[in-house]
N, C-alpha and C positions, 0 to 999 in steps of 0.2 A: 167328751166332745170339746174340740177345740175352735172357737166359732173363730172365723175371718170376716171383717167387713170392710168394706172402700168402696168409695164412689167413681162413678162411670156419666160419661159425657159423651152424647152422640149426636146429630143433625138428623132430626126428621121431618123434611119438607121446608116449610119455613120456621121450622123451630131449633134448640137447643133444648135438649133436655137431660136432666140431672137421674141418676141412678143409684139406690143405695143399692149393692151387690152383698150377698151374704152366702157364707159355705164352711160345713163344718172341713177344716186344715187336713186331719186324720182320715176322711172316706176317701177323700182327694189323691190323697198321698198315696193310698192303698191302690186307687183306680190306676193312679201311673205307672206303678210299676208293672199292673199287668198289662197296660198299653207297651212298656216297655219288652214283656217280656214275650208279649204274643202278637207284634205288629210289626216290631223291629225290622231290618233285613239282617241276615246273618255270615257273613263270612270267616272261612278259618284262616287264622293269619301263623307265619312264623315269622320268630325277630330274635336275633343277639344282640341282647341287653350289658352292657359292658357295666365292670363294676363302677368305674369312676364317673358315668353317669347313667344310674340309677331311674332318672326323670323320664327315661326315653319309654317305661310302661305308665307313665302316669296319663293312661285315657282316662273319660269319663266316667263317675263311682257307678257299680252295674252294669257296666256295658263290656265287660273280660269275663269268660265264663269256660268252664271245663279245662282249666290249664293245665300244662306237665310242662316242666322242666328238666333240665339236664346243663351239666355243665361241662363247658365247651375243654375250659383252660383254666389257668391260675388269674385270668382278667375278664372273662364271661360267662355267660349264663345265656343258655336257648331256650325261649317260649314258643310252645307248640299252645294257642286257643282259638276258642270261637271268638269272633268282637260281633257286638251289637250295636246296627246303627239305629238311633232312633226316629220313627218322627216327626212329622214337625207338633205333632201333641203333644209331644212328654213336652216338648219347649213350651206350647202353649197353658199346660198343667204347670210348670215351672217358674210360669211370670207370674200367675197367678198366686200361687204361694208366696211370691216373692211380694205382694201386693200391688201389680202392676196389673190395674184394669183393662188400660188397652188391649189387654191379649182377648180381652172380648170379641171384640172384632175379628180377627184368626179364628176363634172358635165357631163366629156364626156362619163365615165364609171358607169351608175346607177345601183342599186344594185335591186334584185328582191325582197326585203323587203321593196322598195318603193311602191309595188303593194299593193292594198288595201286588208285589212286582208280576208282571205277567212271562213266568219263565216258558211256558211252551211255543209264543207267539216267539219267543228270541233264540230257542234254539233249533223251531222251523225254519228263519231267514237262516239262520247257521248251519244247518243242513245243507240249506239248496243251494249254499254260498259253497261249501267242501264240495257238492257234486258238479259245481260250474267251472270247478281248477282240474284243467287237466292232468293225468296219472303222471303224465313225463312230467310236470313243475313237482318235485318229489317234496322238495324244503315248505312251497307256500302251505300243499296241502298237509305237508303235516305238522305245520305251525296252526293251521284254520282246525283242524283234528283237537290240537291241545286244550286250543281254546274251547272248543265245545266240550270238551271234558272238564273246561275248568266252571263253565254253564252250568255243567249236569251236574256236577256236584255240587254247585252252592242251589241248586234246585231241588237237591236232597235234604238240605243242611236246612230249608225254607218252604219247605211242605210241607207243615204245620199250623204257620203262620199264618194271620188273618188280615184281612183289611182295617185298617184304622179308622176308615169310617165306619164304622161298627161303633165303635166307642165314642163319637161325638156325641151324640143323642144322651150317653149315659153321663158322660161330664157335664155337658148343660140340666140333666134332670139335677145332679148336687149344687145346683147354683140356685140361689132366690132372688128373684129383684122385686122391689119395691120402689116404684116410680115417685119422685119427690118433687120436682119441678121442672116449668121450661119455662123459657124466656125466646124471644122473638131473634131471628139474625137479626132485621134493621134494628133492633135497640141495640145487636153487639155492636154494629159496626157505628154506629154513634159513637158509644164507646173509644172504638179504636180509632175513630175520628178524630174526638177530646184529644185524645194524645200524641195524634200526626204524626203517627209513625206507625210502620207494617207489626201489628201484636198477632203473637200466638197462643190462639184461643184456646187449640188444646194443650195448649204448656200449662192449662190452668195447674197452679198450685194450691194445694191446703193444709192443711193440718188434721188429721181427725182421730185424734186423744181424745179429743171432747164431742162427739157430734153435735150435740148442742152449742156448742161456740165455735162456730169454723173462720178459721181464718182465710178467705179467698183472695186473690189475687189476680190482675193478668203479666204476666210475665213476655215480657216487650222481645221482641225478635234483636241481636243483637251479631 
C-alpha cells in the first residue's frame, strides 16, 4: 500500500473548512485504467508516420491499442489503430495522483458527458436526414450514406463500453477524509483586508512533509 495524503479546502455556508484527504496511490491507479479502458470513446484511426518525425504517434501513454503497421516507402510508416479518448475521470484520477486536491470538486460534481455516447439517438437523426435528400441529389446523399457508416462503425468499435458514471461512486469509495478545521469567511476576509489587496484564498499554499508543522500561507492575487 502506497498511502497519499493532502489537504482540501472548501466553503461551506459561512465557513472554510480544512480537509485531510487520504488514498492508497496503487487501488487508484488500478481503478484508472479500467475507467480508461471501459468508459473511454473509441475510434479507429489511420496515419503516416514519417520517419524524420517520429513524435507525430506520441498520443497519450494507453490510449493506442490494437496497432498494425506496414511501410509505405524508404521515409514512412502507416498505422492502422484504435485511439482511446478518455474521460474527464482518468483526468480527474490523474490530478489526484499528481496531488492536486482540487480535482475534488470534479469528482463530486460529474458532468453528463461522462455518460456513454448515445449512438442510436445519432444515427436515427442520420437516418431520417439520408431519407429527407432526394435520390436525384446523388453526391449529398451519398456523402450523408458514408457518414452514417462511419457512425455505425465507431458504434460497433463502442458497444462495449459503459458509462463513466459508474465509476465515480467507486473512486470517492478509495478516498478517506478526515475533517480538520474551519474557520469563518468574515475572519478571512479581515484577513485579506490587513493586506488591501484582492488575495487568493484558494491559492492557499503549504507544505506537508510534516503534517504537524505546516507551513500556510496566503498567496496575494498578482
Amino acid at each position: 500500500m502506497k498511502k497519499r495524503e493532502m489537504y482540501y479546502y472548501c466553503q461551506n455556508g459561512e465557513n472554510f473548512e480544512k480537509w485531510l484527504i487520504s488514498f492508497d496511490e496503487e487501488k487508484l491507479a488500478e481503478l484508472r485504467e479500467k475507467v480508461l479502458d471501459k468508459c473511454s470513446y473509441i475510434t479507429h484511426e489511420e496515419k503516416d508516420v514519417y520517419y524524420t518525425n517520429p513524435d507525430m504517434m506520441n498520443y497519450r501513454e494507453g490510449c493506442v491499442r490494437n496497432v498494425e503497421t506496414r511501410v509505405n516507402d524508404g521515409y514512412s510508416k502507416h498505422y492502422s489503430f484504435d485511439l482511446y479518448h478518455p474521460k474527464l475521470l482518468v483526468d480527474i484520477i490523474d490530478a489526484l495522483l499528481k496531488g492536486e486536491p482540487s480535482a475534488i470538486d470534479d469528482l463530486e460534481n460529474p458532468r453528463p458527458t461522462e455518460e456513454k455516447f448515445d449512438f442510436e439517438k445519432v444515427l436515427a437523426a442520420k437516418s431520417s436526414e439520408i431519407d429527407a435528400i432526394p435520390n436525384a441529389d446523388t453526391e449529398r446523399k451519398m456523402e450523408a450514406l458514408r457518414e452514417y457508416q462511419k457512425i455505425k462503425s465507431e458504434a460497433k468499435l463502442n458497444e462495449n463500453q459503459v458509462s463513466a458514471l459508474n465509476y465515480y461512486p467507486l473512486v470517492q469509495s478509495l478516498i478517506t477524509r478526515e475533517f480538520v478545521a474551519n474557520i469563518q469567511i468574515e475572519e478571512i476576509l479581515k484577513i485579506t483586508n490587513f493586506f488591501a489587496k484582492n488575495v487568493n484564498i484558494l491559492g492557499l499554499c503549504l507544505d506537508i512533509k510534516d503534517k504537524n508543522n505546516l507551513k500556510l500561507y496566503l498567496k496575494p492575487n498578482v
